[in-house]
Wavefront OBJ file of the C-alpha trace (Angstrom):
o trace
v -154.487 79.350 29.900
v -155.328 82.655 28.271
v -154.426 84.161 32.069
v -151.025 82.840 31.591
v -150.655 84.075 27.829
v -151.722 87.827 29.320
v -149.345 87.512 31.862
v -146.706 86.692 29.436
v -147.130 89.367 26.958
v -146.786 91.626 29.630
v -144.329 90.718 30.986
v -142.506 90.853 27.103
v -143.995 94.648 27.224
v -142.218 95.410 30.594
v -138.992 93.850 29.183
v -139.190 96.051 25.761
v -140.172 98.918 27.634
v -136.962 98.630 29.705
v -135.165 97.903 27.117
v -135.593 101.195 25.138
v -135.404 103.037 27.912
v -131.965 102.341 28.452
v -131.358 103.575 25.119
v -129.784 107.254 25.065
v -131.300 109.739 23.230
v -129.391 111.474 20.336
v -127.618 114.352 22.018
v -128.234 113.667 25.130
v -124.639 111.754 26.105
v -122.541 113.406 28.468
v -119.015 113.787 28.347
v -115.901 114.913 30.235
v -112.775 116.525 29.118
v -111.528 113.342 29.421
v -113.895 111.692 27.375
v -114.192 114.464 24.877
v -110.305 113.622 24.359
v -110.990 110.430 22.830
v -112.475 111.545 20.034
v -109.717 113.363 18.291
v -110.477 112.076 14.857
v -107.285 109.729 14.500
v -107.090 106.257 13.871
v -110.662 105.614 12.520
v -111.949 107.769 15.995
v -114.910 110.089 15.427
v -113.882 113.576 15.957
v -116.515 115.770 18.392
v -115.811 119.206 19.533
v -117.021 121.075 22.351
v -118.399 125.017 21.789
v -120.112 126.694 24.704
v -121.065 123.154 26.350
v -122.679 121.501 23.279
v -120.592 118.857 21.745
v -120.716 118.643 18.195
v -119.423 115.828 15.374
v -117.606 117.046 13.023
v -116.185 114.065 11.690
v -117.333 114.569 8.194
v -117.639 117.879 8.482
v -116.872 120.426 5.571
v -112.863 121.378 6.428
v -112.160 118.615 8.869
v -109.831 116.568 8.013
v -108.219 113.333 10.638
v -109.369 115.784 13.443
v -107.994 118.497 12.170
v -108.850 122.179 10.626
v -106.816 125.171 10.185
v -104.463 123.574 13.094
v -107.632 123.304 15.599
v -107.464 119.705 16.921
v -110.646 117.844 17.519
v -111.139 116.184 20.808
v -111.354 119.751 22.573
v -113.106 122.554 24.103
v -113.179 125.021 20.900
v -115.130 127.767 23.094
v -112.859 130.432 23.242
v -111.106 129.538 19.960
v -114.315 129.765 17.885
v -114.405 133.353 18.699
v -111.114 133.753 16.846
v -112.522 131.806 13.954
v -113.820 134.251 10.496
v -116.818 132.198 10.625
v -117.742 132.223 14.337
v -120.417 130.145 15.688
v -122.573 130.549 12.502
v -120.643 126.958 11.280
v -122.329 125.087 14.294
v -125.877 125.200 13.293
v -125.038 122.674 10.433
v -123.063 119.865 12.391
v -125.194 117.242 14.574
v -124.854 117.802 18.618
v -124.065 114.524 19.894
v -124.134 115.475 23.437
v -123.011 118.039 26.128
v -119.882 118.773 27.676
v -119.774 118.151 31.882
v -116.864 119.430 33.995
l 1 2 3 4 5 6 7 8 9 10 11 12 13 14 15 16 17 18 19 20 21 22 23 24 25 26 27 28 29 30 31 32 33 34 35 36 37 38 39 40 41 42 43 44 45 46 47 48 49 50 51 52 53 54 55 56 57 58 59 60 61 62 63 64 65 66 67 68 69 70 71 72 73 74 75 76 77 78 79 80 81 82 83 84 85 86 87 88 89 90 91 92 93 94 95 96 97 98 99 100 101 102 103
């Protein structure tokens, strides 16, 4: 009896163990262009940019508003724009990095 008990809290472990394996570390998701195009920020969609291959939320970010700040859609790759930008790259070090961008 106890055999069978050992065997079957093992077996629980194995399942659990799987189980959170499977789960995806924060900022660890990939995403394509494609994908990355989903999340403009519209219709209750998160809004993620992409800046030198790091995607970043910035749905509640400071200045976003809908996917949107000073005309710069969300959904995109911002890397060449952010150069253009007054505050450069210094803004990124305050939003969350959900992921990276894949081509």
């Amino acid at each position: 009896m106890k055999l069978r008990k050992l065997f079957w809290i093992m077996g629980l472990v194995m399942i659990l163990g799987l189980g959170l394996a499977s789960c995806s570390t924060p900022g660890t998701e990939k995403f394509t262009v494609v994908e990355l195009a989903t999340y403009d920020g519209k219709n209750g969609n998160k809004a993620y940019i992409a800046v030198s291959g790091k995607v970043y939320d910035v749905t509640n970010a400071e200045g976003w508003n809908k996917g949107s700040h000073q005309g710069v859609s969300a959904g995109l790759d911002l890397t060449q724009v952010i150069t253009m930008a007054p505050h450069g790259k210094s803004v990124l070090d305050n939003l969350k990095i959900v992921g990276t961008l894949t081509k």
